[in-house]
C-alpha positions in Angstrom: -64.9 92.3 -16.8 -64.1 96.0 -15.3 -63.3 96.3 -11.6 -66.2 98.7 -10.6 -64.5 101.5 -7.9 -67.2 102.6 -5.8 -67.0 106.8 -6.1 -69.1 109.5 -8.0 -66.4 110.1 -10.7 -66.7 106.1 -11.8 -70.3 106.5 -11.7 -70.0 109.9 -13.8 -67.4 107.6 -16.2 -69.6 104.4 -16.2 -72.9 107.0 -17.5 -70.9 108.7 -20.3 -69.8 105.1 -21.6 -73.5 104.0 -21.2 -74.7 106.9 -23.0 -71.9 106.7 -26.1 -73.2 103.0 -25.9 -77.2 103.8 -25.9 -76.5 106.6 -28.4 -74.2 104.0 -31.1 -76.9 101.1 -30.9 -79.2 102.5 -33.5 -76.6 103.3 -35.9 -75.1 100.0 -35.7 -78.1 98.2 -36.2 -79.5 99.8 -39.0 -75.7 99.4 -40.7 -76.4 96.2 -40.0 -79.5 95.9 -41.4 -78.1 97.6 -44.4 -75.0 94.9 -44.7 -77.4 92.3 -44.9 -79.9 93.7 -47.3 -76.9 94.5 -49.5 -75.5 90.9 -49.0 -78.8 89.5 -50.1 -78.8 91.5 -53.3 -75.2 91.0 -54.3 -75.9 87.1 -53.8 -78.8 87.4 -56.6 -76.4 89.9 -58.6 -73.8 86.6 -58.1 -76.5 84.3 -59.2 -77.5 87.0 -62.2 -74.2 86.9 -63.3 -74.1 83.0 -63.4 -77.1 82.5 -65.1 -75.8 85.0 -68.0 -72.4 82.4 -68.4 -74.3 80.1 -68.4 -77.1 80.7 -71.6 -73.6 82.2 -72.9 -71.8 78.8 -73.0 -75.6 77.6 -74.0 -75.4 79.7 -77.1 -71.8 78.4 -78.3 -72.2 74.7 -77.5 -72.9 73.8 -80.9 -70.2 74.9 -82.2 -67.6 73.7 -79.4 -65.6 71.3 -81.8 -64.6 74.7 -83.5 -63.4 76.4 -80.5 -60.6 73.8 -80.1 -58.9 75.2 -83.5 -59.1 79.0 -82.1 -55.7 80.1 -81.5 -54.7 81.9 -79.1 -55.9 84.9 -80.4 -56.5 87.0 -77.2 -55.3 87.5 -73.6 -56.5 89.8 -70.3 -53.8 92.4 -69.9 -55.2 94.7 -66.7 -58.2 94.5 -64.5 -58.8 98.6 -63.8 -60.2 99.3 -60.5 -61.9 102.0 -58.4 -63.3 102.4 -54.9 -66.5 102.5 -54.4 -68.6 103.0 -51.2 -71.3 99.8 -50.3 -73.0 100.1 -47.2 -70.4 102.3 -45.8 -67.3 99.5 -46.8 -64.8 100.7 -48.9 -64.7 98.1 -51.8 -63.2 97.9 -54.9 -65.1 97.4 -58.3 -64.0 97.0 -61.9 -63.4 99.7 -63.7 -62.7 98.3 -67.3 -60.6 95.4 -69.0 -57.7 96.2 -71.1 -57.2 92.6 -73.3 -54.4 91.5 -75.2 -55.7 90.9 -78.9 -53.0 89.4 -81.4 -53.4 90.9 -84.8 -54.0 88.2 -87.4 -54.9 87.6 -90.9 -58.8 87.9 -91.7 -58.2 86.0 -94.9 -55.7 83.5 -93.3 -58.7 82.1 -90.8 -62.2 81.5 -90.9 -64.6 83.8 -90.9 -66.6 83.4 -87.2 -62.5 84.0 -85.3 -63.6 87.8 -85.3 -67.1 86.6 -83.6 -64.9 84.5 -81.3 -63.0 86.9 -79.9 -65.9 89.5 -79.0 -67.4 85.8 -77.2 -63.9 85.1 -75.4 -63.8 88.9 -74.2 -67.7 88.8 -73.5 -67.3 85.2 -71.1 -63.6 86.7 -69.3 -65.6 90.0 -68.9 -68.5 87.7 -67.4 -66.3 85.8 -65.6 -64.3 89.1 -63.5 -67.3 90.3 -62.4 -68.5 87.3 -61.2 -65.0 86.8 -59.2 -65.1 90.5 -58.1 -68.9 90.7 -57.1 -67.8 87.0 -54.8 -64.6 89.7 -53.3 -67.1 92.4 -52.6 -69.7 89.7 -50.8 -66.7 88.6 -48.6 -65.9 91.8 -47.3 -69.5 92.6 -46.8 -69.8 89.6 -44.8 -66.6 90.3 -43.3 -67.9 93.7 -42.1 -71.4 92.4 -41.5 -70.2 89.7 -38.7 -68.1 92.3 -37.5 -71.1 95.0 -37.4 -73.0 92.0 -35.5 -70.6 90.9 -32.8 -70.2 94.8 -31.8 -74.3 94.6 -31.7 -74.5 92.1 -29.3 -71.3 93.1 -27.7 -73.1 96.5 -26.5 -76.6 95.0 -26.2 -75.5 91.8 -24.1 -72.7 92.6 -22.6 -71.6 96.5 -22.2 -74.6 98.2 -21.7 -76.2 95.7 -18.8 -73.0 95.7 -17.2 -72.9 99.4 -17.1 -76.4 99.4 -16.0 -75.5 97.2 -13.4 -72.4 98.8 -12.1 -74.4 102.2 -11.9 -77.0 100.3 -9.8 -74.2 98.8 -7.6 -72.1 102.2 -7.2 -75.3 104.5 -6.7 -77.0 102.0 -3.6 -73.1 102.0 -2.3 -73.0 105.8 -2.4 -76.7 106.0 -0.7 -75.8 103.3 2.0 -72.1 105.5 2.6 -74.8 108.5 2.6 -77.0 107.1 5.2 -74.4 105.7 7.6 -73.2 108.9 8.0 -76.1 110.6 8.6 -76.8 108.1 10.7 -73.6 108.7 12.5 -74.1 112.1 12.6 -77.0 111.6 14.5 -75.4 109.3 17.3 -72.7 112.2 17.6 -75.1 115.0 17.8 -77.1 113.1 20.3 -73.8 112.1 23.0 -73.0 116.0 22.2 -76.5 116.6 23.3 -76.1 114.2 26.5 -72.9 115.5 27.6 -73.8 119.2 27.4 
């Protein structure tokens, strides 16, 4: 990984970056935590949402032959947008629909079009936030594996190699320490012996 030097200021380096490293753990694992509770419940919100087209195309089935003569009456023009914070991930939500709806005669078609287009505005509304709750679960994922690599990065990797090197540089300091008391000695004593 690193090339450890063997010197006080490496080992004063290699502590701060253990610290920084001791100190973010927590945080990251509780945003984790947090990523994957909130992926949990946007997966039921996706499943919500699913369930609700579904009793909706339920509803209408009888009438199904009729939909086939329903001009085309009404088109999405915009998706509006904003941000909005999930878990700390910058994500971007609808706002509201602007649709499209050609005017047309009341008198010249049958009485349910004017039902059918609050259903066709109802099952597009249905269906964009189905697509843009799947977005927002992709980049929670996204950030969630992210969140989990940098976990086990620090807790696997980092922070026992850290802990290592600090073992390695502070018994290499203490040996350097002792050999030269040691030779300290030896020269005090031939001082001693030649005096």
């Amino acid at each position: 990984m690193i090339k450890i030097q063997y010197n006080k200021t490496y080992l004063i380096q290699i502590n701060k970056d253990l610290a920084i490293r001791n100190n973010a753990l927590p945080v990251l694992k509780s945003k984790e935590a947090a990523l994957r509770a909130e992926t949990k419940r946007i997966r039921s919100q996706i499943q919500q949402l699913d369930k609700k087209i579904e009793d909706m195309l339920a509803s209408i089935e009888p009438q199904m032959r009729l939909w086939s003569e329903f001009p085309k009456l009404i088109s999405l023009k915009k998706i509006e947008f904003k941000m909005q914070k999930i878990a700390s991930i910058s994500v971007q939500v609808i706002d509201k629909l602007v649709f499209k709806t050609e005017s047309f005669c009341l008198f010249a078609y049958p009485a349910w079009f004017l039902q059918g287009v609050e259903i066709i505005k109802q099952v597009i509304q249905l269906e964009a936030e189905r697509m843009n709750t799947e977005h927002i679960l992709e980049s929670i994922e996204y950030a969630r594996r992210k969140t989990t690599q940098k976990v086990n990065l620090y807790e696997k990797v980092q922070i026992p190699f850290f802990e290592e090197a600090m073992r390695k540089i502070k018994r290499f300091l203490e040996d350097e320490e002792n050999l030269s008391k040691s030779s300290q000695k030896v020269v005090k004593k031939r001082m001693e012996l030649v005096a």
